[in-house]
KOLLO-30648 format. One record per residue (C-alpha): x, y, z. Coordinates in Angstrom, 2 decimals, always signed. Layout:
<pts>
<X->X&Y->Y&Z->Z>
...
</pts>
This chain:
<pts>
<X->+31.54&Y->+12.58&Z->+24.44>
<X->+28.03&Y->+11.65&Z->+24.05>
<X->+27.04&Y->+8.43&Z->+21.63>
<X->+24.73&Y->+9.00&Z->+18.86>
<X->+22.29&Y->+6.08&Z->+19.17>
<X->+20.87&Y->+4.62&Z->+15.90>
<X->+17.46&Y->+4.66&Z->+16.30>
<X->+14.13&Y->+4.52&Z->+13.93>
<X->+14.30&Y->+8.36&Z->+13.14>
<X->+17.26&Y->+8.25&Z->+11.80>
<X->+16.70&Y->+4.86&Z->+9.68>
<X->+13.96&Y->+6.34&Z->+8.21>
<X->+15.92&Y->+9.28&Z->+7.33>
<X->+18.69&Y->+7.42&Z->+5.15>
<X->+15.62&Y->+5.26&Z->+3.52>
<X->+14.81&Y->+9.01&Z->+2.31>
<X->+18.09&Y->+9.77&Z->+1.38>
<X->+18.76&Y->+6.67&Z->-0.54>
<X->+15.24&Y->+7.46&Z->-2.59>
<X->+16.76&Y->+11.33&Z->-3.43>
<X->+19.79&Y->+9.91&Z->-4.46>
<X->+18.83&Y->+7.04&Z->-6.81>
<X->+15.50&Y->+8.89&Z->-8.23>
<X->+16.89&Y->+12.59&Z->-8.29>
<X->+16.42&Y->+12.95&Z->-12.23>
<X->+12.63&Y->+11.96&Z->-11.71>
<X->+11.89&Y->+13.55&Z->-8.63>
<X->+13.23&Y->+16.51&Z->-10.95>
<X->+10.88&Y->+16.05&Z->-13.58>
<X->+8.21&Y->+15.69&Z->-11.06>
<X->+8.65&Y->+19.22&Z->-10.25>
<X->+8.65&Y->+20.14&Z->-13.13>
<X->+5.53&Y->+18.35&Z->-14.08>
<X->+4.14&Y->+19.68&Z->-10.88>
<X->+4.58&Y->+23.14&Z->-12.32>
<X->+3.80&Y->+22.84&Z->-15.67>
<X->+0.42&Y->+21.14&Z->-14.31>
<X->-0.26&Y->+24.30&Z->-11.79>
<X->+0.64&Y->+26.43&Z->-15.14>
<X->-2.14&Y->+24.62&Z->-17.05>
<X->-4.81&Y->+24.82&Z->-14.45>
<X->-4.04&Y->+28.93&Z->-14.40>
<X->-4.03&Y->+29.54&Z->-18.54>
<X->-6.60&Y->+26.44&Z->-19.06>
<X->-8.88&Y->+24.92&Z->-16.72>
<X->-10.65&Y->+22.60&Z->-18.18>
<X->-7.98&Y->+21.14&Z->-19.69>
<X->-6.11&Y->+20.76&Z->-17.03>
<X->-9.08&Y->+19.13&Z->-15.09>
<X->-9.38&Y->+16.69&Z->-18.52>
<X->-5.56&Y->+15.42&Z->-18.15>
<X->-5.66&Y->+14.73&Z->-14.20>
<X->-5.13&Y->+11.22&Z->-13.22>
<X->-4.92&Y->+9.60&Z->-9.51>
<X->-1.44&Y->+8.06&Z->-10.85>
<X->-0.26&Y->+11.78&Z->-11.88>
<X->-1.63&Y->+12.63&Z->-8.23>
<X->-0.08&Y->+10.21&Z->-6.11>
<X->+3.34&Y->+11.22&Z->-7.99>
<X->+2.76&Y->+14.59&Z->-6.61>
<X->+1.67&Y->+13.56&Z->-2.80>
<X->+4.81&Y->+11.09&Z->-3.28>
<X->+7.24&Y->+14.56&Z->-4.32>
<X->+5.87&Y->+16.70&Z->-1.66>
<X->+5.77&Y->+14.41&Z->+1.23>
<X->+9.58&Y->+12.97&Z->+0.18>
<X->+10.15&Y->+16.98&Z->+0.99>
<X->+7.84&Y->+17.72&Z->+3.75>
<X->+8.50&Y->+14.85&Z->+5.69>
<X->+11.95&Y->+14.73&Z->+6.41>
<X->+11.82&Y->+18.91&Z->+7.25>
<X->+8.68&Y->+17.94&Z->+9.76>
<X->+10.79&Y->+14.77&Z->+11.60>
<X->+13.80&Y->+17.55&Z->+11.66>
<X->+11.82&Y->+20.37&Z->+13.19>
<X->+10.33&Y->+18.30&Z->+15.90>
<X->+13.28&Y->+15.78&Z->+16.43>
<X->+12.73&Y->+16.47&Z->+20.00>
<X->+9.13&Y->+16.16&Z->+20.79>
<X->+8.81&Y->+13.08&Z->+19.04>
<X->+7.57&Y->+10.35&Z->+20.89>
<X->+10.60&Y->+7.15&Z->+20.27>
<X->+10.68&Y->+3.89&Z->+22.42>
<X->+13.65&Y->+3.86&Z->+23.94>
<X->+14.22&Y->-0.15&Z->+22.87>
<X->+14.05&Y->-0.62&Z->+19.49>
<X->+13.47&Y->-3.94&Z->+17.76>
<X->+13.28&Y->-5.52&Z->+14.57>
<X->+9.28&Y->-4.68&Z->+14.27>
<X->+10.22&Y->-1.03&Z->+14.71>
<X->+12.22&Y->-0.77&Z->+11.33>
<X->+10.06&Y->-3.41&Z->+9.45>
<X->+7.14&Y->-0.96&Z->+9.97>
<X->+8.76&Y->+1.91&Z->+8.80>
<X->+9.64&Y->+0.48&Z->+5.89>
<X->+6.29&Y->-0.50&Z->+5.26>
<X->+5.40&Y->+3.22&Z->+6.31>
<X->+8.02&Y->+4.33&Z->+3.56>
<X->+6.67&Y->+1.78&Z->+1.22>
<X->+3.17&Y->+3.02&Z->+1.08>
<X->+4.07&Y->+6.77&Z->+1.27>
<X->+6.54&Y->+6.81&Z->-1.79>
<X->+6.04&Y->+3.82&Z->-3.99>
<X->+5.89&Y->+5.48&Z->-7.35>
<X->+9.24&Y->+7.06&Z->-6.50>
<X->+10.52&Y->+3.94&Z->-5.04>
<X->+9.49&Y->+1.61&Z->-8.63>
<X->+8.94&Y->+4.26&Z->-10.95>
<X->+7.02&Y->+1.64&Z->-12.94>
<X->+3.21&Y->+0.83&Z->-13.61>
<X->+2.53&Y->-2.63&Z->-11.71>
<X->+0.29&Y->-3.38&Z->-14.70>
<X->+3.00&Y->-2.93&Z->-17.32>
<X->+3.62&Y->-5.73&Z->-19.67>
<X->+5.62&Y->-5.93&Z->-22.84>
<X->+6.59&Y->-8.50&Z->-25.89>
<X->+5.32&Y->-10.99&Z->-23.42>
<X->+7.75&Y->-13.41&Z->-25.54>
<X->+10.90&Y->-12.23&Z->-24.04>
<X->+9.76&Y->-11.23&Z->-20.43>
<X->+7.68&Y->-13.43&Z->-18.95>
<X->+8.97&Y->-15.82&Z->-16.07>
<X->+12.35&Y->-14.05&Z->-15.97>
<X->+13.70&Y->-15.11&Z->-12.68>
<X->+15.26&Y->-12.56&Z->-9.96>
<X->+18.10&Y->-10.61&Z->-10.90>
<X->+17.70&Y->-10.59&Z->-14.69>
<X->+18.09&Y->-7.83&Z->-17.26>
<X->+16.63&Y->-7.20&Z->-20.88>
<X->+17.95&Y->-5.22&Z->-23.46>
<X->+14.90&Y->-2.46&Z->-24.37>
<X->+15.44&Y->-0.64&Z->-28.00>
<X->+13.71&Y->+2.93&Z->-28.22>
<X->+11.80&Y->+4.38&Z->-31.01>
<X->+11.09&Y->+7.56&Z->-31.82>
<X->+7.59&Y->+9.62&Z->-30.94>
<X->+5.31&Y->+9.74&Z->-33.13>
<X->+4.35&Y->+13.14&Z->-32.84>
<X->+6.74&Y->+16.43&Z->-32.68>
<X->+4.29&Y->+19.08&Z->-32.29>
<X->+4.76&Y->+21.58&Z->-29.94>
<X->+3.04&Y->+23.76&Z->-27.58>
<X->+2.11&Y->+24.45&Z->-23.67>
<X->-0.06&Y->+20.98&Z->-24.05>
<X->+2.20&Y->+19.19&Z->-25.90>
<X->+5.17&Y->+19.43&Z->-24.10>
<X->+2.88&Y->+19.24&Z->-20.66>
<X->+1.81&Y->+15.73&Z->-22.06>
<X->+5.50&Y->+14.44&Z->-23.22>
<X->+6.30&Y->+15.31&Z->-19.19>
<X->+3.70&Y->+13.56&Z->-18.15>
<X->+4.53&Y->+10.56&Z->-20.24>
<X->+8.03&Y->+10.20&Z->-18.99>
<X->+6.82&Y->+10.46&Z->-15.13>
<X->+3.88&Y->+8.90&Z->-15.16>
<X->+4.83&Y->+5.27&Z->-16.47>
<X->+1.17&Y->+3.48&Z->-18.52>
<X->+0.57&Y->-0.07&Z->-18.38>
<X->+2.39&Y->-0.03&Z->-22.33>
<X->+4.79&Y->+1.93&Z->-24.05>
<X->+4.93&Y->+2.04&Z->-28.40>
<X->+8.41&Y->+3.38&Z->-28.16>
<X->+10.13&Y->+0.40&Z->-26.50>
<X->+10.90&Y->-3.15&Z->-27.69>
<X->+12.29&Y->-5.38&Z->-25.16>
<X->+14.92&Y->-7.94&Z->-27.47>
<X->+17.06&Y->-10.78&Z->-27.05>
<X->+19.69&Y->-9.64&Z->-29.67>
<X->+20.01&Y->-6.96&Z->-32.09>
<X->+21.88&Y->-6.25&Z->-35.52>
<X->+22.27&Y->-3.01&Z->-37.48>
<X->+22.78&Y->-2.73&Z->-41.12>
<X->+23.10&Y->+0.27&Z->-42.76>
<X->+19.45&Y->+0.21&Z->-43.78>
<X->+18.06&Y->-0.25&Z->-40.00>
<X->+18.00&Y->-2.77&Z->-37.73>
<X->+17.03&Y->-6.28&Z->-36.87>
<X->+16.36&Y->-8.18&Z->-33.29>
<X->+14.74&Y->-11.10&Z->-31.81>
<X->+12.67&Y->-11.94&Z->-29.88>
<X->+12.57&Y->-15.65&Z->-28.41>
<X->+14.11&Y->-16.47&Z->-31.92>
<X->+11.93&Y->-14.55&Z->-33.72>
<X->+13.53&Y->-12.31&Z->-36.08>
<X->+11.95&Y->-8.22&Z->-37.27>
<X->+13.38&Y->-5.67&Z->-38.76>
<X->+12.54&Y->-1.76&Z->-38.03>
<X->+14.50&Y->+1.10&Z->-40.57>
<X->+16.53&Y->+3.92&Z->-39.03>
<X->+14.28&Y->+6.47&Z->-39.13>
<X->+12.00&Y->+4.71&Z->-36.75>
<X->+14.76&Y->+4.23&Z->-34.12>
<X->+15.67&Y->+6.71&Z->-31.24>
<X->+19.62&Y->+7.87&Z->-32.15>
<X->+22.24&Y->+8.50&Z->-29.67>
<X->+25.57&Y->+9.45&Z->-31.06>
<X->+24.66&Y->+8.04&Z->-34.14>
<X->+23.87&Y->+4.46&Z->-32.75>
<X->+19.98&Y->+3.07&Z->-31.39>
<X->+19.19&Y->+4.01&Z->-28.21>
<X->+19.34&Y->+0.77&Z->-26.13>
<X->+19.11&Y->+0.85&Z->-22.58>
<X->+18.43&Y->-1.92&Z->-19.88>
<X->+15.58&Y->-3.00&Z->-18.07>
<X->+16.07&Y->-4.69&Z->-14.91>
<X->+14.14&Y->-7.42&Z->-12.98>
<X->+15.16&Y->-7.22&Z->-9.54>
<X->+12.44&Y->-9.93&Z->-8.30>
<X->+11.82&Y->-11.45&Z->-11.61>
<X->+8.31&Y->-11.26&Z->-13.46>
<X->+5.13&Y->-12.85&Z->-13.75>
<X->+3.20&Y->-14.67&Z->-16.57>
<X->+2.43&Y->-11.71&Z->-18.20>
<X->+6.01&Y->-9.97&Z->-18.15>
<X->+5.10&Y->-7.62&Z->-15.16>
<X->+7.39&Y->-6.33&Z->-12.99>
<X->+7.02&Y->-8.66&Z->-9.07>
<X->+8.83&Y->-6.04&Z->-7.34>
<X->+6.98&Y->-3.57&Z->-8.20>
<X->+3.53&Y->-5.35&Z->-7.77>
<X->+4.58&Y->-6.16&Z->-4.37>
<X->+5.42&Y->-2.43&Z->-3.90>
<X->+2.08&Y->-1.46&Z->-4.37>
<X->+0.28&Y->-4.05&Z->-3.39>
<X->+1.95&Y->-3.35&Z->-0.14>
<X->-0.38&Y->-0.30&Z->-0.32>
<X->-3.28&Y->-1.74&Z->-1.09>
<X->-2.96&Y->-4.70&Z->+1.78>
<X->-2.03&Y->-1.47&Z->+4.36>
<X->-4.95&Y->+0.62&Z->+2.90>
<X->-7.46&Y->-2.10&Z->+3.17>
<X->-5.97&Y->-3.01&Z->+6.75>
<X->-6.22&Y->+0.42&Z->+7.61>
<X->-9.68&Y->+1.07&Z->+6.81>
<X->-11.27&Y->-1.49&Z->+7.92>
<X->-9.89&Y->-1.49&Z->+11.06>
<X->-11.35&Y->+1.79&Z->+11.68>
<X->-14.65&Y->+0.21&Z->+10.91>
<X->-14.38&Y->-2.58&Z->+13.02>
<X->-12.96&Y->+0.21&Z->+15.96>
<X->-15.77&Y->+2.76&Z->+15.47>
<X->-19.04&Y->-0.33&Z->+15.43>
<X->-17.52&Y->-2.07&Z->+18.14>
<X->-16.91&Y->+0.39&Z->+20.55>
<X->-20.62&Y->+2.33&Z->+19.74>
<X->-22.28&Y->-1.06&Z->+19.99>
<X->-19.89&Y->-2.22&Z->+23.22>
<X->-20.96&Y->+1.30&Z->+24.96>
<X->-24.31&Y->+0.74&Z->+24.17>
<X->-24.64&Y->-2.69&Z->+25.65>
<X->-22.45&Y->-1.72&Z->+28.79>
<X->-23.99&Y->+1.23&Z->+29.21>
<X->-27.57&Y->+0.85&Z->+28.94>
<X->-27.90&Y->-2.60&Z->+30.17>
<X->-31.04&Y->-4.37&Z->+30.06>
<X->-32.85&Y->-4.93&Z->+26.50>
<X->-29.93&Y->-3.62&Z->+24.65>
<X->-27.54&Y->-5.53&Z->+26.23>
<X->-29.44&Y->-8.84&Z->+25.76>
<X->-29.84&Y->-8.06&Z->+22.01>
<X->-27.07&Y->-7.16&Z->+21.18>
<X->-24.82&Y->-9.56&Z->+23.00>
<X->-27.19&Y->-11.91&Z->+21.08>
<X->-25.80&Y->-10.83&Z->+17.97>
<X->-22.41&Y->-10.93&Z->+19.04>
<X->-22.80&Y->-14.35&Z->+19.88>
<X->-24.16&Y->-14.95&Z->+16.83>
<X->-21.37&Y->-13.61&Z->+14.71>
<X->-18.88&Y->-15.47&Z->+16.35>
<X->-20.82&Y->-18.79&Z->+15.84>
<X->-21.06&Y->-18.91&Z->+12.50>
<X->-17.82&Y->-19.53&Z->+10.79>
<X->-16.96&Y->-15.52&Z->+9.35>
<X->-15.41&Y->-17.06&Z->+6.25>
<X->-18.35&Y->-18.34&Z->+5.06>
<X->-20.16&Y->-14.76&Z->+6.04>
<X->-17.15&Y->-12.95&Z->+4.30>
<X->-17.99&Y->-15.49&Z->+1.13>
<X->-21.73&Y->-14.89&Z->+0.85>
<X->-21.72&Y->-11.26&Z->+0.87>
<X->-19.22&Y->-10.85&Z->-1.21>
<X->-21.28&Y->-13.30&Z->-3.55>
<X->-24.17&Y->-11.10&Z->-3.42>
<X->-22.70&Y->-7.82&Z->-3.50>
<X->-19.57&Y->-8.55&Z->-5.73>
<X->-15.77&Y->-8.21&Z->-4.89>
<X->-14.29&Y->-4.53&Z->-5.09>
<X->-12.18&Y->-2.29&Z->-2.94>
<X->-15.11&Y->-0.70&Z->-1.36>
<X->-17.10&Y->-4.42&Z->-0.61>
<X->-13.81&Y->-5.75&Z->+0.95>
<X->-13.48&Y->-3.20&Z->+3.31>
<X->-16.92&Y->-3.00&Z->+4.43>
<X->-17.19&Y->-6.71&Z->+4.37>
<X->-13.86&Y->-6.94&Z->+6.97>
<X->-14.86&Y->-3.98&Z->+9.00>
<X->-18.14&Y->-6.02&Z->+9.65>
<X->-16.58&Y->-9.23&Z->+10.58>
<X->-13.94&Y->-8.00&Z->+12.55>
<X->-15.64&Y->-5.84&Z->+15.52>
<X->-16.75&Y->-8.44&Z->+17.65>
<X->-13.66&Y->-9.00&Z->+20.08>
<X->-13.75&Y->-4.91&Z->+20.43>
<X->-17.23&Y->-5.06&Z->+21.23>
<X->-16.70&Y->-7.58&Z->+24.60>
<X->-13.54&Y->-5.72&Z->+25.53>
<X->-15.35&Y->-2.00&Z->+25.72>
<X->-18.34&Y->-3.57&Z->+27.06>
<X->-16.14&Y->-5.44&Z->+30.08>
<X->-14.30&Y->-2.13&Z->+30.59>
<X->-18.03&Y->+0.16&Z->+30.36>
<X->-19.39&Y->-2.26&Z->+32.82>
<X->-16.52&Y->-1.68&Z->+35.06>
<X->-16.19&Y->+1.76&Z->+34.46>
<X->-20.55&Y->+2.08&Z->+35.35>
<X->-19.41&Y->+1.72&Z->+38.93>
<X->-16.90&Y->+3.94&Z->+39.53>
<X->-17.61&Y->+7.32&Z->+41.53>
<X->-16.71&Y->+9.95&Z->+38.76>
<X->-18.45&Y->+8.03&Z->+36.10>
<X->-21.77&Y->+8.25&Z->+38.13>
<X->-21.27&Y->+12.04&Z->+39.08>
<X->-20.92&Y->+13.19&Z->+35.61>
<X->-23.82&Y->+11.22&Z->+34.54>
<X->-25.47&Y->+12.83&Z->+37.30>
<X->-24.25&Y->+16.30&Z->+36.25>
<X->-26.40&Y->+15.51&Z->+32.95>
<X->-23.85&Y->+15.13&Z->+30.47>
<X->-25.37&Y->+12.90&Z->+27.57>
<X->-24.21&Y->+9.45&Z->+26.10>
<X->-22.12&Y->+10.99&Z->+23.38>
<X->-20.04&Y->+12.84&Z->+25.94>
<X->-19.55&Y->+10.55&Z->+28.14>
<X->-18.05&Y->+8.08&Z->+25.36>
<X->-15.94&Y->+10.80&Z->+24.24>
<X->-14.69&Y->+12.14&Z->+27.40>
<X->-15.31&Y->+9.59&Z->+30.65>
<X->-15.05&Y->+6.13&Z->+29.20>
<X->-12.79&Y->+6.68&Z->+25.67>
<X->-9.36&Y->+8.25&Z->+28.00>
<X->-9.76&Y->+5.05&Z->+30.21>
<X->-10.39&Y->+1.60&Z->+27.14>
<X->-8.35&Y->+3.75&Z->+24.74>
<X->-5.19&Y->+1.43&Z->+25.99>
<X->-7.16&Y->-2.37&Z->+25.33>
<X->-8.93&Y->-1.05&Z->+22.63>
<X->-5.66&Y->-0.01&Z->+21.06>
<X->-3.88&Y->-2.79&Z->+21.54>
<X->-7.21&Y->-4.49&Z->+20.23>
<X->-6.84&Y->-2.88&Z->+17.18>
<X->-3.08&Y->-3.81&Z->+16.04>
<X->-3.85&Y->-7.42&Z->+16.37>
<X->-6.58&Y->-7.32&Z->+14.06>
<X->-4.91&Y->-4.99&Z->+11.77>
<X->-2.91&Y->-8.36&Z->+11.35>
<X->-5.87&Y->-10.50&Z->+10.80>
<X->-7.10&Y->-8.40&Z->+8.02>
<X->-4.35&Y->-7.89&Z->+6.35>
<X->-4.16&Y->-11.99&Z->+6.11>
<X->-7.73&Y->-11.91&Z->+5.57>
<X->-7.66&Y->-9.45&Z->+2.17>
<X->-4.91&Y->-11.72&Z->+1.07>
<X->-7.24&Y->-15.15&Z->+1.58>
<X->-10.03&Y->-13.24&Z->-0.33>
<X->-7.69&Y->-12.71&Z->-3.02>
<X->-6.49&Y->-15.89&Z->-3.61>
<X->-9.58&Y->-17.56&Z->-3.60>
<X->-10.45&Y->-14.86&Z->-6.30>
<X->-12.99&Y->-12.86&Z->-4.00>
<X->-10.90&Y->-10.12&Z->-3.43>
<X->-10.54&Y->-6.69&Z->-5.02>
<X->-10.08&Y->-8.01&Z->-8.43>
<X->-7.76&Y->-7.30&Z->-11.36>
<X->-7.66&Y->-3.60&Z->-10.87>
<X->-5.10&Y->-3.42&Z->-8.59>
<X->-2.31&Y->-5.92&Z->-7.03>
<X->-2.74&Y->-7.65&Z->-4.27>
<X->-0.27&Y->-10.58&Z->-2.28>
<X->-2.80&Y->-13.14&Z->-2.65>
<X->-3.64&Y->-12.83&Z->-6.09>
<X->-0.21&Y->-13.13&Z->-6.60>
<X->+0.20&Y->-16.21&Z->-4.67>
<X->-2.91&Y->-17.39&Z->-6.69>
<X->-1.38&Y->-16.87&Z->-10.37>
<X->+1.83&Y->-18.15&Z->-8.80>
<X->+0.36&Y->-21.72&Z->-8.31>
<X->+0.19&Y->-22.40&Z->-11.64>
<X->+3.79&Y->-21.98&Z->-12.39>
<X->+5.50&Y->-23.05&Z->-8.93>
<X->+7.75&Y->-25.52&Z->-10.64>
<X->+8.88&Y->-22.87&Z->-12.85>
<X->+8.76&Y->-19.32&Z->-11.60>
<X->+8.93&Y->-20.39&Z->-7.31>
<X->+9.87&Y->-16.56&Z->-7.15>
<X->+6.30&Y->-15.85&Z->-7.88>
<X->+5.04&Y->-17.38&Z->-4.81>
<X->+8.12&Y->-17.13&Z->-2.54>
<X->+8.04&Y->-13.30&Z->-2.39>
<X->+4.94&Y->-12.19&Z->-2.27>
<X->+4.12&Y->-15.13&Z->+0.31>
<X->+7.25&Y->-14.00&Z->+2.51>
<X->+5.82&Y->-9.95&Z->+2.50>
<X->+2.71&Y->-11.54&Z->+4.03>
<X->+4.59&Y->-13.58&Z->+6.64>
<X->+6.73&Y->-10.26&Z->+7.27>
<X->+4.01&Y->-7.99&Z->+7.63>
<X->+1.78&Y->-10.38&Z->+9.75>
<X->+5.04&Y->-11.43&Z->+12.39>
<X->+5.63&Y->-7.03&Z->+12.60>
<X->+2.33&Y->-6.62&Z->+13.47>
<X->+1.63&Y->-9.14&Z->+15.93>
<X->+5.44&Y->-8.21&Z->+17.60>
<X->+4.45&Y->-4.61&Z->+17.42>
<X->+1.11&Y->-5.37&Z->+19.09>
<X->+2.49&Y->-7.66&Z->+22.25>
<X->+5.28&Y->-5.01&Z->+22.70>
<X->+2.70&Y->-2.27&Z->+22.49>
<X->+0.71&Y->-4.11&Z->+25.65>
<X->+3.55&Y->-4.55&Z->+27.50>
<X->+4.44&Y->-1.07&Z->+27.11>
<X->+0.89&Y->-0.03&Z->+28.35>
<X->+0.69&Y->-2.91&Z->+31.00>
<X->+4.65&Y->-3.65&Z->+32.25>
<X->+3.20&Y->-6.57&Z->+34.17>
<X->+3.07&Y->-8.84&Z->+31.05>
<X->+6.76&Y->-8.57&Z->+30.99>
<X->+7.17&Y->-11.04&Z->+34.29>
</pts>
């Protein structure tokens, strides 16, 4: 009988399956929201184009790829390319993977949302708060209307009128009074959401405790898993695509290039980057656009010595000379000569400083330079944190261990990716 091996296909499948299971009801009212929204675009356009939101978007990219995903993986379960050792980098990084793909599914709260600050702030991990609901304030109905109650119940705002997170509660006959942090209000009846005849009162739950401001950690760790990927992401790419134009340049031309640029390699690797990173970022201001750029330019120096080493190399070799001698141009012998043959260093290149920006973006951010207040990041995290370590250490521990986590997958991933490519590094 043949063993099933448990492997990182099939991990990623029961992440997937775990997600349907706990958020079927909203990935059922995504659907729907999905085709009320297509409805809207048909019978009114301009509406339609007034109510889209990137948070109503990435719901939908989060509902289709929960679908597509798992049917793709199936389909081609045999011509995907899976190491045949896994280790504990392989799952970490699909969970990051499944993090970034389906984190409004995965929370189903905005990171920004903060309540009767009174009651929620600094609750530590694990803790629960009652949440009284109220009714709408408006019953109209209609296409619109009942497109834009949808969209309120999927798409979660940074505040919600109809809840009241309380300590306690009483009910008279007349309505109903709670506290909050010992302070006492009333609300009638008719203002309350009924169930059965009694107030609606569910519970909200803190799974990683919350912040200064009541917001949920978990779920600004969530996403600012995203944004630490994103930002990796992309300026990695920038960092791949100047260093290895500038390193084929300098190796291939030689001479005048070669001097001047090396120069400014040289340069750029003298002066402390920090301090580079610091002064643009001065000048320029701190966004998500100016950390990226600023990254991707500090980061493509080691890239640009390794392609240049390899283009050097490569300069002298008989099939490199022949097709420059068959007249094919600079561009196409980048792309198809010299790109097959550094693609493995330059790869491996490439994970390792995926890892150094990632801890870079999060450096920024605590010092306060990095993308701001707009959207979560580890660092500024870490940075609010400070303030209250002897009272909220979850504030700092967590976010400070996703950084350590993500940084130790990366840099495993990377050295197992070399000695995949080069099995000499194993002895």
């Amino acid at each position: 009988m043949k063993r099933i091996r448990f492997s990182v296909f099939h991990f990623f499948f029961f992440l997937l399956l775990i997600t349907i299971g706990l958020r079927l009801p909203l990935l059922g009212e995504t659907a729907i929201l999905l085709i009320s929204y297509i409805a809207l675009l048909i019978t009114d356009f301009r509406t339609a184009l007034d109510q889209f939101s990137l948070s109503m978007a990435d719901y939908f990219c989060s509902f289709l790829l929960i679908i597509a995903i798992p049917l793709f993986l199936f389909l081609k379960r045999n011509n995907l390319f899976l190491p045949k050792n896994f280790s504990f980098s392989h799952y970490t990084l699909s969970v990051l993977l499944y993090t970034f793909l389906f984190a409004p599914v995965i929370t189903n709260d905005n990171y920004e949302f903060q309540k009767d600050i009174s009651v929620t702030r600094l609750l530590p991990p694990f803790s629960s708060i009652h949440v009284l609901h109220l009714k709408s304030n408006t019953e109209k109905s209609g296409r619109l209307n009942d497109f834009l109650s949808l969209k309120n119940n999927v798409v979660k705002n940074s505040f919600d009128e109809k809840i009241i997170f309380f300590d306690s509660l009483q009910i008279t006959q007349s309505g109903v009074f709670y506290f909050q942090n010992e302070r006492g209000n009333g609300l009638p009846l008719s203002s309350i959401e009924m169930v059965d005849g009694k107030p609606y009162i569910s519970i909200k739950f803190f799974l990683l405790g919350s912040d200064e401001f009541g917001r949920d950690i978990f779920t600004r760790i969530i996403y600012g898993t995203r944004i630490s990927l994103l930002i990796g992401f992309c300026a990695v790419i920038l960092s791949l695509i100047i260093g290895v134009v500038l390193g084929f340049l300098a190796g291939f031309s030689g001479g005048v290039t070669d001097i001047l640029l090396s120069r400014l390699t040289d340069m750029f690797l003298s002066f402390p980057i920090i301090f580079f990173i610091i002064l643009i970022l001065a000048f320029f201001g701190n966004s998500f656009i100016s950390v990226i750029v600023v990254l991707g330019f500090s980061g493509w120096m080691s890239l640009f010595r390794i392609v240049k080493g390899e283009i050097l190399s490569l300069k002298t070799k008989d099939y490199f000379i022949t097709a420059r001698q068959l007249g094919l141009s600079g561009t196409k012998l980048l792309l198809k000569e010299a790109l097959p043959i550094i693609a493995i260093p330059v790869i491996v290149n490439t994970v390792f400083q995926f890892g150094n920006v990632v801890l870079s973006e999060s450096a920024l951010s605590f010092l306060g330079l990095g993308i701001g207040n707009e959207f979560p990041s580890w660092g500024g995290m870490i940075n609010s944190g400070q303030e209250y370590l002897s009272q909220a250490w979850w504030m700092i521990l967590f976010p400070g261990a996703a950084i350590i986590l993500t940084l130790v997958t990366v840099n495993d991933f990377g050295r197992k990716l070399a000695q995949y490519f080069n099995p000499r590094l194993h002895e």
